[in-house]
N, C-alpha and C positions, 0 to 999 in steps of 0.2 A: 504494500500500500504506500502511495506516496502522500504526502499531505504539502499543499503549497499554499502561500499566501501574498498578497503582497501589502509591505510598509512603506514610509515615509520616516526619510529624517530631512528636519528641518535645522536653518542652523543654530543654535543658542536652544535647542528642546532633545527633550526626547525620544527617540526612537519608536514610533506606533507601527501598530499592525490593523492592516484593514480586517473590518468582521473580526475584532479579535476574539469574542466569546467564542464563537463559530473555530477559529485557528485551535483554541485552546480547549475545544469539546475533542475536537478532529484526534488533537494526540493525546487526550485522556482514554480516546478508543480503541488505542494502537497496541495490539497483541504485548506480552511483558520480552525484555532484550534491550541491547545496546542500540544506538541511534545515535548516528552522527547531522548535528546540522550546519547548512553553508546559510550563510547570504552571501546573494549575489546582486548587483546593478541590475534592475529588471530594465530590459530593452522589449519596445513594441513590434510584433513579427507583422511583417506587411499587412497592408488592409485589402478587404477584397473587393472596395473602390479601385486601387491599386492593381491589382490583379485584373480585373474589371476592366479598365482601360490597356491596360497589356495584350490580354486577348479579344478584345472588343475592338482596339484599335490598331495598336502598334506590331504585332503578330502578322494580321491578315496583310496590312498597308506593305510592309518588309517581305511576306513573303511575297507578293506581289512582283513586288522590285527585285528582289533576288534571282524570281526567275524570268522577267525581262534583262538583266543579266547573263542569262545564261544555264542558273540552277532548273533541276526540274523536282523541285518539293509540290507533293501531291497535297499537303496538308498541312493546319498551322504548328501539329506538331513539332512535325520533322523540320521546318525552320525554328521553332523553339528550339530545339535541341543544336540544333545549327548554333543558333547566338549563345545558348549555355555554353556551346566547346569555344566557343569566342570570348565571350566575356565573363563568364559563370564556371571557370573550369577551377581545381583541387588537384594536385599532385597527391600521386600516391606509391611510394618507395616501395618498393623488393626488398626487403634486408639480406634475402640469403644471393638475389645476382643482382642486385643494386639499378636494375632497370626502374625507371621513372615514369608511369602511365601517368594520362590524362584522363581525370570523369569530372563528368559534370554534372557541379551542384546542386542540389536538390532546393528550388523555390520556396517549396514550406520550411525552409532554413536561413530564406531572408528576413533581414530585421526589414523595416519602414525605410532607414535609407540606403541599404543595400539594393532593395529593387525600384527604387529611384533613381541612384546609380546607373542599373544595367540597364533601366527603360530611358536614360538620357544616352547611353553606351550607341542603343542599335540605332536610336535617332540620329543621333552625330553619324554615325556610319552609315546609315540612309543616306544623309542630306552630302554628304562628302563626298560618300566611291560610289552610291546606285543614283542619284540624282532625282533624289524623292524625296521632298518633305512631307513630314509624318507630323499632324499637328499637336498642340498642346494639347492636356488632359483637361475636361471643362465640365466644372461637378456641375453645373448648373444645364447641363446638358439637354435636359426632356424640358424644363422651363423653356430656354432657346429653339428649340427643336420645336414646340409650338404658335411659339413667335414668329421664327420661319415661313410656317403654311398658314397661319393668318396671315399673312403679308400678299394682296391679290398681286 
């Protein structure tokens, strides 16, 4: 069982825990044994406005371009995977022959500005070597978008 929570320090106070009754039920429930605890810097893992606009916009638009380029990606996958070995890749060492693979990242491993990063990464790369701008993310989007087709 894991039990998680998150705190708040502020500077000049003390150290809170959010829901602490709640935190502090959690491991009065926990089987009898040893328990080791971390804290850690809680970081935000992408949102899926974020995500949302990756696959909704910047995906299809890229894969597009890619393969007026030249690629022939049947799918937004396989260009997703495409820009992971581009700009989303993790080395990973052989210790016993010392060889050095490339895999790519796994997205639900991005914080919030990790895959702002990569979604400004394929954009710049659009607009540079495929000669495609790929537009901004626009949360006001379905507002606009009705704006739009009222407009005779």
């Amino acid at each position: 069982m894991k039990v998680q929570s998150i705190g708040f320090k502020e500077e000049g106070k003390h150290f809170r825990i959010n829901l602490e009754a709640s935190f502090w039920k959690q491991l009065d429930e926990l089987p009898d044994g040893k328990y080791q605890i971390t804290i850690e810097k809680y970081k935000r893992t992408a949102t899926h406005q974020q995500f949302g606009y990756l696959y909704a916009v910047v995906l299809p638009l890229s894969m597009v371009a890619l393969n007026n380029a030249g690629y022939e990606f049947t799918d937004v996958s396989e260009a997703d995977t495409w820009w992971k070995m581009m700009f989303a890749n993790k080395k990973v060492v052989n210790r016993v022959t010392g060889e050095i693979i490339t895999l790519p990242q796994s997205k639900s491993e991005f914080m919030t500005t990790d895959e702002m990063v990569y979604t400004d990464l394929i954009r710049n790369y659009c607009s540079e070597f495929l000669n495609t701008n790929i537009p901004d993310s626009d949360k006001n989007w379905r507002r606009n978008a009705k704006l739009r087709e009222s407009i005779p």
